[in-house]
N, C-alpha and C positions, 0 to 999 in steps of 0.2 A: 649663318646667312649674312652676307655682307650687306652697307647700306643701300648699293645700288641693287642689289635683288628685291631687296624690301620694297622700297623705291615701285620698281616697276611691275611687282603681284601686286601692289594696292591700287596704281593705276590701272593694269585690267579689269581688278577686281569693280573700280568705280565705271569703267568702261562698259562692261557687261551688266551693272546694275543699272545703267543710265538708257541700255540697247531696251532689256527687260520692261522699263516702266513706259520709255518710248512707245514699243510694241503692242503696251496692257492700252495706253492712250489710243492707240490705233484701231485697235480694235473696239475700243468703247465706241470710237465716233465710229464705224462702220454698220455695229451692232445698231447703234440709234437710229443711222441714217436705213437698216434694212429695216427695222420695228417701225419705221415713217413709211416706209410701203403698204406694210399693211393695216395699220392705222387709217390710211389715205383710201384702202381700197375698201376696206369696212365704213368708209363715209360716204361710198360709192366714186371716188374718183379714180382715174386710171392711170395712175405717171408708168411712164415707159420700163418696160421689163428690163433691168441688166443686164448688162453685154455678159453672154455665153458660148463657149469657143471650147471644146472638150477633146479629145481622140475619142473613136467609135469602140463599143467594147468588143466587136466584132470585126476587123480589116484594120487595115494601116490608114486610114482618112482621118479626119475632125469634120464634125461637126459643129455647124455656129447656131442659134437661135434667129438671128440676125437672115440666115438663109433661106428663113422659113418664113420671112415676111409676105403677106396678099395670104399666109394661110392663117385658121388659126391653131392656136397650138393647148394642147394638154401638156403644162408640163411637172410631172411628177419626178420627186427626189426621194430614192427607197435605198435599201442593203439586201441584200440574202437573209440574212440574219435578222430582221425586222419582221414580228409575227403578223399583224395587221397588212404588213407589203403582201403577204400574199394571200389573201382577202382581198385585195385589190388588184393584184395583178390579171386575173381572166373578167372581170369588168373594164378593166383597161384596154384588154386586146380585144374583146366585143365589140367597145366602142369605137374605136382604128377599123376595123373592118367596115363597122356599120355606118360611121360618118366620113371616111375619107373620101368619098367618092363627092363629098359638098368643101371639101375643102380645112379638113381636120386631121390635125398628123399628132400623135402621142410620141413626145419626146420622155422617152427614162432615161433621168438620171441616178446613175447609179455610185454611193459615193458610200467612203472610207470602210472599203470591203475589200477583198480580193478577187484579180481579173477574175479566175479560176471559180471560184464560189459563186461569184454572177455570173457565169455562162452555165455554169449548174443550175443555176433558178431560170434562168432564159430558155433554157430545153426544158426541164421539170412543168414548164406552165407554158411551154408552145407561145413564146410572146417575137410577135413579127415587128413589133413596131420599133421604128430606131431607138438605140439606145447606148449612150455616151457613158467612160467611165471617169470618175474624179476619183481615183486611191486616196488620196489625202484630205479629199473633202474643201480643195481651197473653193470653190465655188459658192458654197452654204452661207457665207457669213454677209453675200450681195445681198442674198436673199431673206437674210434674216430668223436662216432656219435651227429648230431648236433641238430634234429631233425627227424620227420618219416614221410614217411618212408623213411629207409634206405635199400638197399638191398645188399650182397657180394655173390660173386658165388665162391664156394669151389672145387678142384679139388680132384681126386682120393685118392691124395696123403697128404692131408690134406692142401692145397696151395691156399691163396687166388688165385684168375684170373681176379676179374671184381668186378666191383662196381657203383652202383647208388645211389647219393644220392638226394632223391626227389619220387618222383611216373615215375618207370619205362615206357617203351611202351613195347608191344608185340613183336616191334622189337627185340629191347634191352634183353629182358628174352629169346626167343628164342634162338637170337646167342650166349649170355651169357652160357646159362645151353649149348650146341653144345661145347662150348671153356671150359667148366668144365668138361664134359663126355669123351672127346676127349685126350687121351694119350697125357704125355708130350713127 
């Protein structure tokens, strides 16, 4: 190998180590700053939900979180392949049916799964409510999620209020979407 080949593998090589730890940096401070969400909301305060802007897993649109402002929002992040998602998924679409009519819309997010496999669980559980897909899961990291399912309950005003992370109970989602609907 000649000088100038050596030369210019070792500067990739430190190029691509220097992209790498950038990257690991970037993510640490995202990580932090989503784990301050819910630190924030477990103290009862409510900083504003992060910007959400998805394609639908169902037609050619996008969906934003942001569109759904004056309502409030349920918003759960599942997979197909997530056992507890569907344990929750026919409580999800009970409550869509049961609260929209005051002003509550369940946003699923459905992320690093296959279109395919989630329109399979969307039929298999009869779920009506919108629902946006993230294949590669870049949305997750706003939110600080660690794992699915995750759930945040959105107020009127675009505010988180509440958060589960794990498989809710019916308790939990009731009083949840009540404390989202519910004027500040």
């Amino acid at each position: 190998m000649t000088r100038r080949t050596t030369l210019v593998l070792q500067a990739v090589a430190v190029a691509l180590v220097a992209s790498l730890v950038g990257l690991l940096a970037w993510q640490v401070v995202n990580k932090e700053a989503a784990a301050g969400l819910v630190s924030a909301v477990q103290r009862g305060e409510t900083p504003a939900a992060p910007p959400l802007d998805l394609p639908e897993l169902e037609g050619d649109g996008r969906i934003s979180l942001a569109s759904y402002r004056g309502q409030a929002v349920v918003l759960n992040f599942w997979a197909s392949w997530c056992e507890p998602c569907k344990e929750e998924a026919p409580m999800l679409e009970a409550a869509w049916k049961r609260h929209r009519e005051r002003g509550l819309v369940v946003l699923g997010v459905n992320a690093q799964d296959f279109e395919d496999d989630a329109r399979d669980f969307v039929d298999r559980y009869g779920l009506t409510y919108p629902i946006v897909h993230d294949g590669p899961g870049s949305s997750l990291g706003r939110y600080g999620l660690t794992g699915f399912p995750e759930t945040w309950w959105v107020d009127r005003a675009g505010r988180l209020v509440a958060y589960v992370q794990g498989e809710f109970t019916q308790e939990q989602l009731d009083a949840n979407i009540e404390k989202a609907l519910t004027p500040s």
